[in-house]
Backbone as a chain_set.jsonl record, in Angstrom:
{"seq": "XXXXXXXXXXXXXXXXXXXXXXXXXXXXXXXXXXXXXXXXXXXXXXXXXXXXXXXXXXXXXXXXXXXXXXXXXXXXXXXXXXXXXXXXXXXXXXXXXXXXXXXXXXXXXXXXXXXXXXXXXXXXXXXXXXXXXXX", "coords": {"N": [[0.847, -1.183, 0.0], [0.529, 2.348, -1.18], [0.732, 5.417, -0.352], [-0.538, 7.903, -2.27], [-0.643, 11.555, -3.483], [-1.708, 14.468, -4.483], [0.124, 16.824, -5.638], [0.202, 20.259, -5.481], [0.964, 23.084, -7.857], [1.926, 26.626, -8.213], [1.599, 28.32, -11.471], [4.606, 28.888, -13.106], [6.853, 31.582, -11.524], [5.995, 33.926, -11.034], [4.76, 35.991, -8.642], [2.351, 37.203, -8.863], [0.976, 35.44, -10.162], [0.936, 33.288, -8.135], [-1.144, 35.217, -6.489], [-3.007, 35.211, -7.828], [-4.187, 32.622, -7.997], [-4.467, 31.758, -4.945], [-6.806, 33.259, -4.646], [-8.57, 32.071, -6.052], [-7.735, 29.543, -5.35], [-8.77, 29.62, -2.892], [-11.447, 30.449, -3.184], [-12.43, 27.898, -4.578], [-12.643, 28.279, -7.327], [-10.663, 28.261, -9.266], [-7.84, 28.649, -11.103], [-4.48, 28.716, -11.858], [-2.652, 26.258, -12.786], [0.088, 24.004, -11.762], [0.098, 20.351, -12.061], [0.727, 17.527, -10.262], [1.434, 14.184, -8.98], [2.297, 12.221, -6.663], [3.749, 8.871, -5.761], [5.105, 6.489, -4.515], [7.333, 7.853, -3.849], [7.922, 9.277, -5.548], [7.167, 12.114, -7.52], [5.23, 12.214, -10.405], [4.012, 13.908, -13.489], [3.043, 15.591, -16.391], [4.107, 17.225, -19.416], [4.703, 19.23, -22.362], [6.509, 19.584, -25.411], [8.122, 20.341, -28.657], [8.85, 18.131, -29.695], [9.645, 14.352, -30.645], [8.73, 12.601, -27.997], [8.463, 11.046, -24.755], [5.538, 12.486, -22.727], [5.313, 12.12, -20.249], [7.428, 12.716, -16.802], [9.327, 12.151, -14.472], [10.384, 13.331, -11.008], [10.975, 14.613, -8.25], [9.501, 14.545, -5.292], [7.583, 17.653, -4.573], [9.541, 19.334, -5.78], [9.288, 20.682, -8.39], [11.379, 22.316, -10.635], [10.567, 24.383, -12.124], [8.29, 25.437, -11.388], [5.604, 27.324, -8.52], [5.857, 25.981, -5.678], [2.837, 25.303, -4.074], [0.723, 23.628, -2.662], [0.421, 20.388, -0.964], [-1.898, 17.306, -1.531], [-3.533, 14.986, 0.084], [-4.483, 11.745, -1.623], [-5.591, 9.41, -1.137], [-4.589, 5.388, -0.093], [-3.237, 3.8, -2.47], [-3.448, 0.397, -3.386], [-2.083, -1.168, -5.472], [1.33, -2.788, -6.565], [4.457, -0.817, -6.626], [5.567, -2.267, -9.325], [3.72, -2.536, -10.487], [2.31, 0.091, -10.576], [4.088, 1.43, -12.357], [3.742, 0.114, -14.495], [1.168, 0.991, -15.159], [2.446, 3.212, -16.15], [3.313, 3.136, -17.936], [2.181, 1.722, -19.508], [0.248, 4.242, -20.11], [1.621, 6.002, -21.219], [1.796, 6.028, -24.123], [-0.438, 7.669, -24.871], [0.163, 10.145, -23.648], [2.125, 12.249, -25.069], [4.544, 13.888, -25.601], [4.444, 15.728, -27.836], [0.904, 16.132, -27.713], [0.698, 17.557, -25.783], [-1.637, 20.179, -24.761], [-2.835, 23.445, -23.676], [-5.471, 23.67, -22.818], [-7.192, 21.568, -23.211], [-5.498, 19.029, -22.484], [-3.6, 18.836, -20.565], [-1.18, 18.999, -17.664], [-2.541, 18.915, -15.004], [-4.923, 17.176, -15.929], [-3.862, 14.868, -16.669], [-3.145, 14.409, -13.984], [-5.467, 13.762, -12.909], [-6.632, 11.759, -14.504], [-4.187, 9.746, -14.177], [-4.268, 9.395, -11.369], [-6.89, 8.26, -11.089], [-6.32, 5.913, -12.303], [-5.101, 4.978, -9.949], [-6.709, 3.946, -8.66], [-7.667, 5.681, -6.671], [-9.591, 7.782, -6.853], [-10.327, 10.957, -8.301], [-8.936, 13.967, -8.966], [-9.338, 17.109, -7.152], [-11.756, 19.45, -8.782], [-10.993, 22.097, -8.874], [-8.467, 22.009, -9.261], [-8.349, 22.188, -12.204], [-10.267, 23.12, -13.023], [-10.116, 26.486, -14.514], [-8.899, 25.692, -16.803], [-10.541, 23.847, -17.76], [-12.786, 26.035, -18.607], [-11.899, 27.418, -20.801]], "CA": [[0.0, 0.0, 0.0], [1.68, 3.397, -0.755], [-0.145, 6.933, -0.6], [-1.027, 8.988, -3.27], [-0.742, 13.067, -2.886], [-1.642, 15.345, -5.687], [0.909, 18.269, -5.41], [-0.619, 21.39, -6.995], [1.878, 24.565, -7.465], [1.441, 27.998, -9.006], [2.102, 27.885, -12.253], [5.851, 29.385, -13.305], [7.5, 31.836, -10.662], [6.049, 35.215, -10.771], [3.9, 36.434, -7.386], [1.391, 37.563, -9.287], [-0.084, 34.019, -10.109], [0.461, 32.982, -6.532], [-2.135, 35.847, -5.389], [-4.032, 34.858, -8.391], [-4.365, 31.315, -7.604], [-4.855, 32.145, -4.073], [-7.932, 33.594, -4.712], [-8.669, 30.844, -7.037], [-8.198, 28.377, -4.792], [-9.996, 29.399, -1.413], [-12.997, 30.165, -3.451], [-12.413, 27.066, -5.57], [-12.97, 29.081, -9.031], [-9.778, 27.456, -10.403], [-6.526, 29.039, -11.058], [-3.619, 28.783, -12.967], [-1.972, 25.556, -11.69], [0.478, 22.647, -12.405], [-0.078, 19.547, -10.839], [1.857, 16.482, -10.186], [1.112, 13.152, -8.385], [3.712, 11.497, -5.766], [3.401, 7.639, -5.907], [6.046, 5.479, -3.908], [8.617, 8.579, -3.072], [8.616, 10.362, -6.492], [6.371, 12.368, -8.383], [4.786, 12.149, -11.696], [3.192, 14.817, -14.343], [2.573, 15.809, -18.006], [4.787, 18.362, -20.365], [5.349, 19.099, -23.598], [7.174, 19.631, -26.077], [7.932, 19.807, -30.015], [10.138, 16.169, -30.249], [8.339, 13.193, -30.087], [9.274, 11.791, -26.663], [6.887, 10.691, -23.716], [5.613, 13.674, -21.861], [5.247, 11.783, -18.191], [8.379, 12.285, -16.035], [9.368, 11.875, -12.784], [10.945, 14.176, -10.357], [11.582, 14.792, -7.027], [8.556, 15.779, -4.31], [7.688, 18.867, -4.172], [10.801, 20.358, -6.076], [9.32, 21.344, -9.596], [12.168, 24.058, -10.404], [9.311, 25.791, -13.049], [6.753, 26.273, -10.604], [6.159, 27.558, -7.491], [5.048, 24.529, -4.71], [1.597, 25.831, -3.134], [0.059, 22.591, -1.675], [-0.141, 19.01, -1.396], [-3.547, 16.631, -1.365], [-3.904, 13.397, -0.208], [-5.948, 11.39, -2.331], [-5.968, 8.044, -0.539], [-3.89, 4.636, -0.262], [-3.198, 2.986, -3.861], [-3.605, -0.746, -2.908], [-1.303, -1.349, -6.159], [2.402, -2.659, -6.163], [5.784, -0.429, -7.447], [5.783, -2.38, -10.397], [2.135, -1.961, -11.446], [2.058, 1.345, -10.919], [5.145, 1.51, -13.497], [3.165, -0.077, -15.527], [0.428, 1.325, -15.445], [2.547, 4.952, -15.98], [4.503, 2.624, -19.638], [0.605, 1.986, -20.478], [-0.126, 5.483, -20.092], [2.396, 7.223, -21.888], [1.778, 6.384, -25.394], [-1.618, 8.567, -25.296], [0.691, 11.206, -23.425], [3.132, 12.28, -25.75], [4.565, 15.363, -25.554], [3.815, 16.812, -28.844], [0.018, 15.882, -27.63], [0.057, 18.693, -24.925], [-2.543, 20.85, -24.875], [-2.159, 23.56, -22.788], [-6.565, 23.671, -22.652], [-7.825, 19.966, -23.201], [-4.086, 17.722, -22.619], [-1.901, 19.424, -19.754], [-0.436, 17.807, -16.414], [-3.884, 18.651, -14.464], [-5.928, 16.796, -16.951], [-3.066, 13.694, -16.547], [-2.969, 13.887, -12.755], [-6.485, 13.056, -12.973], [-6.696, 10.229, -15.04], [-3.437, 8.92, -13.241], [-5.225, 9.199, -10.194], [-8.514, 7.145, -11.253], [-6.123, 5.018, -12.602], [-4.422, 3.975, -9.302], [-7.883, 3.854, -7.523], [-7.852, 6.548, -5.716], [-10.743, 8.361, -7.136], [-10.446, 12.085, -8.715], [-8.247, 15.323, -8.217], [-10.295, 18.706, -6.767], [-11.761, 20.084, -9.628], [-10.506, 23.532, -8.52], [-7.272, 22.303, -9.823], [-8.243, 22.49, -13.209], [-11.529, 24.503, -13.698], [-10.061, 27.296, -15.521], [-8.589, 25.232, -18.085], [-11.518, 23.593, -18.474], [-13.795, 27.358, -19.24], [-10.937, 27.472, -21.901]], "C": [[0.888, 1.24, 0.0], [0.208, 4.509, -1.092], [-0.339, 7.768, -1.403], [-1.487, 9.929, -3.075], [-0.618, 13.406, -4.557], [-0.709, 16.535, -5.01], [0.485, 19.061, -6.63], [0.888, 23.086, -6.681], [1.557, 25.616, -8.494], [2.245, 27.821, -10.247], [3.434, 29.045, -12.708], [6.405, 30.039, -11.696], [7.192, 33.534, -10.052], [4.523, 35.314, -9.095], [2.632, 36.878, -7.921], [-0.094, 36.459, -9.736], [-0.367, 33.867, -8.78], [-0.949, 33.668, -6.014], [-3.348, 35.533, -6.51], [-5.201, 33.283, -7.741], [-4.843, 31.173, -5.913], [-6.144, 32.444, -3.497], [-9.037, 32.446, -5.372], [-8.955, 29.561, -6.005], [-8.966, 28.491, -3.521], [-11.4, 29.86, -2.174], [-13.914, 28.774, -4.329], [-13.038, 26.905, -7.059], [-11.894, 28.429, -9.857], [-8.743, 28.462, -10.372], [-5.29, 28.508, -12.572], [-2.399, 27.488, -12.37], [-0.997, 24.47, -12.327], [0.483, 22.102, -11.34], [0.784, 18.083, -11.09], [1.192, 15.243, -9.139], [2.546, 12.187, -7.896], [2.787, 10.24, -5.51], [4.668, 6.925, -5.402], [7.241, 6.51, -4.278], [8.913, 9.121, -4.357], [7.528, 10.837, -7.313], [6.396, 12.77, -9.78], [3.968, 13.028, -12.519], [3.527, 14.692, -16.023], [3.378, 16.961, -18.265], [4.841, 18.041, -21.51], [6.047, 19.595, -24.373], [7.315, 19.497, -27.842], [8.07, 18.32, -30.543], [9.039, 15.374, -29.545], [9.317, 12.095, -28.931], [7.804, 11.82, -25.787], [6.628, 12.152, -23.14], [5.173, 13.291, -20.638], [6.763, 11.674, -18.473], [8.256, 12.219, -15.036], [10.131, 12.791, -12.191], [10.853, 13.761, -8.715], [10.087, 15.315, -6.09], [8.584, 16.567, -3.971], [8.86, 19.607, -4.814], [10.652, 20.717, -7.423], [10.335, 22.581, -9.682], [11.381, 24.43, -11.262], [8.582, 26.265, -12.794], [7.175, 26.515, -9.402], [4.998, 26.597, -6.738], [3.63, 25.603, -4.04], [1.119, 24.804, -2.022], [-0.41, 21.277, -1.806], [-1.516, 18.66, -0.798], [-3.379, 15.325, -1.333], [-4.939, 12.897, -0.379], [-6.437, 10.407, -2.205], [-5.035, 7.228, -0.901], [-3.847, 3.849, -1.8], [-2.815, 1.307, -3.235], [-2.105, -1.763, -4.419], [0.489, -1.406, -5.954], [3.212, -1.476, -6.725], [5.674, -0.49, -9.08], [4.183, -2.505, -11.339], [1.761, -1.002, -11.788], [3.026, 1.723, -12.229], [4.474, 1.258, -14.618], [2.197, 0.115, -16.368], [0.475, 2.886, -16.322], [3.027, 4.449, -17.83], [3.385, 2.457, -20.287], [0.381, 3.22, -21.246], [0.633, 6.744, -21.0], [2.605, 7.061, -23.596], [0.515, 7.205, -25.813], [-1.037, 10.259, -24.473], [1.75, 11.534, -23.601], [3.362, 13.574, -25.446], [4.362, 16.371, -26.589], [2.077, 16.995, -28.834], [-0.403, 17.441, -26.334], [-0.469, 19.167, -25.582], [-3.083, 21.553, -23.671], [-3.772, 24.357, -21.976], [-7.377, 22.05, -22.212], [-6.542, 18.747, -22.544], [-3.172, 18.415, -22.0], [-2.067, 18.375, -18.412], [-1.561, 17.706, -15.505], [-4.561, 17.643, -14.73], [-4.794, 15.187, -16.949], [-2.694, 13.387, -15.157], [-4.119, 13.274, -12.424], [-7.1, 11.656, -13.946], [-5.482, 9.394, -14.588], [-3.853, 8.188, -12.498], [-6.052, 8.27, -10.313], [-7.6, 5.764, -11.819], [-5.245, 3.947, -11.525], [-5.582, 3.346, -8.148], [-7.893, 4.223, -6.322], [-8.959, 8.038, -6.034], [-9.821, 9.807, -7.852], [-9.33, 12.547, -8.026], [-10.118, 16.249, -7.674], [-10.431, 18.801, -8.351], [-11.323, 21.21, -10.055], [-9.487, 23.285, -9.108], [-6.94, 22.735, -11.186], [-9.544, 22.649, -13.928], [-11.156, 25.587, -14.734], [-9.391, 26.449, -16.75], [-9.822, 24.739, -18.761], [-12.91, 24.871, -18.934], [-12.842, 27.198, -20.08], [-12.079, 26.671, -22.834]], "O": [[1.793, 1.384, 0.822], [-0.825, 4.395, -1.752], [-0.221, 8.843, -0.816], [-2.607, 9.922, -2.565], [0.088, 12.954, -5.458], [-0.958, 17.024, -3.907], [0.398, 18.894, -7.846], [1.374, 23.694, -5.728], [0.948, 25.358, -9.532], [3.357, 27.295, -10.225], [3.077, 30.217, -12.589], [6.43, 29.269, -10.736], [7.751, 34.164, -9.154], [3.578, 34.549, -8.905], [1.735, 36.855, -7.078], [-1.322, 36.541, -9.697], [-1.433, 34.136, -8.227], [-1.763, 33.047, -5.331], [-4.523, 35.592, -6.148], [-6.342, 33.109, -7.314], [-5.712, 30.32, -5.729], [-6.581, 32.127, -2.391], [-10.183, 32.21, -4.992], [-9.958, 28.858, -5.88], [-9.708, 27.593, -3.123], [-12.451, 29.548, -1.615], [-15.098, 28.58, -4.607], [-13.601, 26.0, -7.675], [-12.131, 28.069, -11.01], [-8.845, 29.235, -9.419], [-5.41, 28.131, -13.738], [-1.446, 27.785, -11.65], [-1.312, 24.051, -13.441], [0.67, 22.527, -10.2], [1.368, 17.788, -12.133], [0.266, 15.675, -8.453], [3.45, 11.677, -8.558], [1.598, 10.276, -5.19], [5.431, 6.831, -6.363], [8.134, 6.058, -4.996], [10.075, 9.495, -4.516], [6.876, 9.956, -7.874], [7.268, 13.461, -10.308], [2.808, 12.863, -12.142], [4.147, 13.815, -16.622], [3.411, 17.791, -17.357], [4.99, 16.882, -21.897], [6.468, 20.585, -23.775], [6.658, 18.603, -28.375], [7.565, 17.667, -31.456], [8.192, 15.471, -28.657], [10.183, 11.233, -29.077], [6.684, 12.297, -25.971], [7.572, 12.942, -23.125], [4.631, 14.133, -19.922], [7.365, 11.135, -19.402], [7.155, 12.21, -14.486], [10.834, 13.293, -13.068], [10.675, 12.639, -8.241], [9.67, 16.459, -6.27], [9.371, 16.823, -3.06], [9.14, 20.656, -4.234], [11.693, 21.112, -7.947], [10.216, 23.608, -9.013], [11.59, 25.633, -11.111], [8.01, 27.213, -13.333], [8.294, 26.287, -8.943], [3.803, 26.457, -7.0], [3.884, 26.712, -3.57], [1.108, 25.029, -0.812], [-1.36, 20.942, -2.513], [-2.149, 19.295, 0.045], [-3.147, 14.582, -2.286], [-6.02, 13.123, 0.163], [-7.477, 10.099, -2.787], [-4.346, 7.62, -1.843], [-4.887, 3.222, -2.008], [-1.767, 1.199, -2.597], [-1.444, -2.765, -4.149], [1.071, -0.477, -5.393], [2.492, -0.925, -7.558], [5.668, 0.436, -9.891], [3.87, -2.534, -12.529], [1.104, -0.773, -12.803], [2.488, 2.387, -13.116], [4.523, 1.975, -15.617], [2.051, -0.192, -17.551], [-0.427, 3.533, -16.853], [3.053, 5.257, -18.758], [3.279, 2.854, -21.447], [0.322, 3.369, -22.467], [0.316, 7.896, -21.299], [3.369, 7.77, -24.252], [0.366, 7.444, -27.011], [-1.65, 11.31, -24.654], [2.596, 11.361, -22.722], [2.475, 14.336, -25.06], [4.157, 17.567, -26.383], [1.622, 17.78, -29.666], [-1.455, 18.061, -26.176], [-0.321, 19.06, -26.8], [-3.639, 20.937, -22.762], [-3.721, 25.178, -21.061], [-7.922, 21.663, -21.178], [-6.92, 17.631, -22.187], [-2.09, 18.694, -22.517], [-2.776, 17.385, -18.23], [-1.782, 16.573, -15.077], [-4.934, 17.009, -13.742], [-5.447, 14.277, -17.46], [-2.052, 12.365, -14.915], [-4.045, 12.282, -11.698], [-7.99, 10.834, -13.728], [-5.722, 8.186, -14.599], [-3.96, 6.962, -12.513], [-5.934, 7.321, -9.537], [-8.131, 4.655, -11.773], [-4.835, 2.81, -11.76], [-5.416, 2.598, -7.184], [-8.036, 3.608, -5.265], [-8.938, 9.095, -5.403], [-8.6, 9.66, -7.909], [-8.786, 12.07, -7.03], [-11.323, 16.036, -7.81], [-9.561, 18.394, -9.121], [-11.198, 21.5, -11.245], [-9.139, 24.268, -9.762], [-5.925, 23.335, -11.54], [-9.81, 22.379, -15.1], [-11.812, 25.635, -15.775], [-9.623, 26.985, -17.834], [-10.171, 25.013, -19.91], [-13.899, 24.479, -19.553], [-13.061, 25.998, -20.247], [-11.832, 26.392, -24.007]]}, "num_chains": 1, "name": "protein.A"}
């Protein structure tokens, strides 16, 4: 059994999102956010890019250097081993390519939530990615 936390952070580095998002998120109107999912001590999101490579990597908790960290969410125990979840991420990454971003319908929000449902741990907040979806 390992825990599954959505980490949501402001998106890039300027203060001006932060107080956006801020607002955004205690009224839960949505915001401007990237989000990420920590799964057995490393977390996982969506980018893209022109070159055709995967757009899931992995990183470090909590240490996006492009954004700024706001706040993690735990989203419940994933009953799934290490190597399922792996597998489930080598499934997952030929429908998330990185020339497939889409930075309305196909960004890292929109892939932390189908992650998520996919380790059976139900949904993100919607708040995380409401304004993309008025887009």
């Amino acid at each position: 059994v390992a825990p599954v936390t959505l980490h949501v952070y402001d998106v890039g580095r300027s203060v001006h999102t932060g107080r956006i998002n801020s607002f955004g998120a205690a009224t839960r109107a949505g915001g401007v956010f990237h989000g990420a999912i920590e799964v057995y001590g490393k977390e996982f999101t969506f980018a893209g890019s022109n070159k055709a490579m995967p757009g899931i990597f992995s990183s470090n908790p909590r240490k996006c250097p492009f954004h700024t960290y706001r706040e993690s969410i735990y989203l419940g125990d994933c009953g799934l081993t290490r190597r399922q979840t792996l597998a489930i991420l080598h499934r997952m990454a030929a429908d998330w390519m990185a020339p497939t971003y889409n930075l309305l319908l196909k960004n890292c929000c929109f892939f932390c939530k189908e992650f998520a449902l996919e380790l059976g741990v139900g949904t993100i907040p919607g708040w995380v990615y409401e304004l993309a979806k008025v887009g």
